[in-house]
C-alpha positions in Angstrom: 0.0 0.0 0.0 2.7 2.3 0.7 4.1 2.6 -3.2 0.1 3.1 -4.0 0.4 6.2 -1.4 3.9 7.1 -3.0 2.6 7.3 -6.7 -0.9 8.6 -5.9 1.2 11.7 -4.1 3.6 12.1 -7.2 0.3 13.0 -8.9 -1.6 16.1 -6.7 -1.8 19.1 -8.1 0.4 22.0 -6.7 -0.2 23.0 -3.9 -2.4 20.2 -3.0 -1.7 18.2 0.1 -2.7 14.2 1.2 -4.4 14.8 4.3 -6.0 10.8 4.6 -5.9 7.5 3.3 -7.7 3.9 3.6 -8.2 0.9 1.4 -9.8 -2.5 1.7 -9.3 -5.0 3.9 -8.0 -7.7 3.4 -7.6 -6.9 -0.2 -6.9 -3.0 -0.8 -8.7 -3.1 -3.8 -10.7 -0.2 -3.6 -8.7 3.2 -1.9 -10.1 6.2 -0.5 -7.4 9.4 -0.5 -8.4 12.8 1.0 -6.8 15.8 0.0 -7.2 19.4 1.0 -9.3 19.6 -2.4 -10.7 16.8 -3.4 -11.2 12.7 -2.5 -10.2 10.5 -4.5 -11.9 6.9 -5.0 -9.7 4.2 -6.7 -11.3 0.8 -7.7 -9.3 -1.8 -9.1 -11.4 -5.0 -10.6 -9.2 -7.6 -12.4 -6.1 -6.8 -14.2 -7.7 -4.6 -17.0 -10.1 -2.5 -14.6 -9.1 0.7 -13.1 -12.3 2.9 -11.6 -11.2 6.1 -10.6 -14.0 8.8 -9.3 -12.5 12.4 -8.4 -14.9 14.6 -6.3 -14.2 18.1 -5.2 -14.3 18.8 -1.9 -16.5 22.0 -2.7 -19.4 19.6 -4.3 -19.8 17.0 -1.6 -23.3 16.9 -0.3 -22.9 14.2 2.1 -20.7 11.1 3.7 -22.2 8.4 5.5 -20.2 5.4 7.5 -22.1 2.0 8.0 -20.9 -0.6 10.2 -21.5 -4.1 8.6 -19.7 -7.1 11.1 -16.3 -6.1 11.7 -15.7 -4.0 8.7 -17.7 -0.5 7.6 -17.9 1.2 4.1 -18.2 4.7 3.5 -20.2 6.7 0.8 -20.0 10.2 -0.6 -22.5 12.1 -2.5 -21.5 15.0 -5.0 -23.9 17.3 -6.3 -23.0 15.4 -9.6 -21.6 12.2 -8.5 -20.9 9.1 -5.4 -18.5 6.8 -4.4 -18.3 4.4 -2.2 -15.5 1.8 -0.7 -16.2 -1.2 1.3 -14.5 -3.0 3.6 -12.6 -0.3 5.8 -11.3 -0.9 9.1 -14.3 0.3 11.4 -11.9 3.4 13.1 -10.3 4.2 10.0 -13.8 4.5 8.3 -14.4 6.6 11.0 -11.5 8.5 11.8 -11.6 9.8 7.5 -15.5 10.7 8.4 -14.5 12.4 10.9 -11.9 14.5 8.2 -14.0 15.0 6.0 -16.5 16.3 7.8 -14.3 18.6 9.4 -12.7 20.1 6.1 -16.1 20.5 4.9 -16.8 22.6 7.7 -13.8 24.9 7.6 -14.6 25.4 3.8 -18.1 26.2 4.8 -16.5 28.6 7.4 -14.1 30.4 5.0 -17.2 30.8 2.3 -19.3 32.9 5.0 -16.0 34.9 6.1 -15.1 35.7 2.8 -18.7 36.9 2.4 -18.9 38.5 5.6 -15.8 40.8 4.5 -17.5 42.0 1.1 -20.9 42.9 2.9 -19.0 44.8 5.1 -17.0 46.4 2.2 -19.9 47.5 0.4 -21.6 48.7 3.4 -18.6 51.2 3.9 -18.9 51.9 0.2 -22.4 53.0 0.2 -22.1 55.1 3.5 -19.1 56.9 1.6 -21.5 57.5 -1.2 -24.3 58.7 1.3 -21.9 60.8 2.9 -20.3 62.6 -0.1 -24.0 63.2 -1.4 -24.1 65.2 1.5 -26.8 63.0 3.5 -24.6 61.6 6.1 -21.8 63.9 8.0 -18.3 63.1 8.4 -18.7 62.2 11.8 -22.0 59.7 11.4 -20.2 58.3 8.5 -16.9 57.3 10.8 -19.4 56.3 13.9 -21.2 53.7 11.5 -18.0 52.8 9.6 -16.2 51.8 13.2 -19.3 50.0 14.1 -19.2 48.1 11.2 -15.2 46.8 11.7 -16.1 46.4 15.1 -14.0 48.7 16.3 
C-alpha cells in the first residue's frame, strides 16, 4: 500500500496536500485518499479494470459510514456524482469521516468569512457615497464605519 500512497502523491496538483488515506481490507482493492481539495476513490477490478472517481471537496453533499460485522464502508454524494468503498477498518472509516466532515466545515466557514468581509466592504462603500451626497456627515459616517469593523 505504501508505493500506492507514493505514486498517488507524485500525482496532486500543486499545492495540493494528502491529508487521509484507507483501502480494503484484506484486499486493498478499492482506496479512499483525502486531499485538501478533493477525495479521491480508486477501484481496481481484475487486471484490466481501473475505476477512478474524483470529487471536489466543494461539491460534496454528504458522507455516511455504516458498520457491517467487523468491517464499515463509507459513501460520498456529490452534487453530480458518489462513491463508495467497502470493507474499511471500522476506526479508520471513522476517523476519515471524521476528516471530511471537518474540512467540509472549515470550507463552509471560509465561504461565509469571505462573504462577511465584502458585505461589510460595500456597506462602507455606500455610507461613503451617502456621505459625499451630503446625506450623512463626516462624523456619522466614521461612527457607523467603526461599528461596522467592530472597532
Amino acid at each position: 500500500m505504501q508505493k500506492q500512497i507514493e505514486l498517488f502523491r507524485s500525482g496532486l496538483m500543486e499545492g495540493e496536500n494528502l491529508l487521509g488515506v484507507g483501502a480494503s481490507n484484506p484486499k486493498p482493492t478499492e482506496q479512499i485518499y483525502v486531499t485538501d481539495k478533493r477525495i479521491i476513490v480508486h477501484k481496481i477490478e481484475g487486471i484490466f479494470k481501473n475505476e477512478k472517481v474524483e470529487i471536489p471537496l466543494s461539491s460534496v453533499s454528504s458522507i455516511n459510514t455504516t458498520v457491517k460485522g467487523l468491517g464499515a464502508s463509507i459513501a460520498i454524494v456529490a452534487s453530480n456524482n458518489k462513491a463508495s468503498v467497502e470493507k474499511l477498518h471500522i476506526h479508520i472509516a471513522q476517523e476519515l469521516k471524521s476528516l471530511i466532515d471537518s474540512l467540509l466545515h472549515s470550507s463552509s466557514n471560509q465561504t461565509a468569512s469571505i462573504n462577511t468581509s465584502v458585505d461589510v466592504a460595500d456597506q462602507i462603500k455606500k455610507l461613503a457615497d451617502l456621505r459625499d451626497g451630503g446625506i450623512l456627515t463626516e462624523e456619522e459616517f466614521n461612527a457607523k464605519k467603526k461599528q461596522l469593523l467592530g472597532i
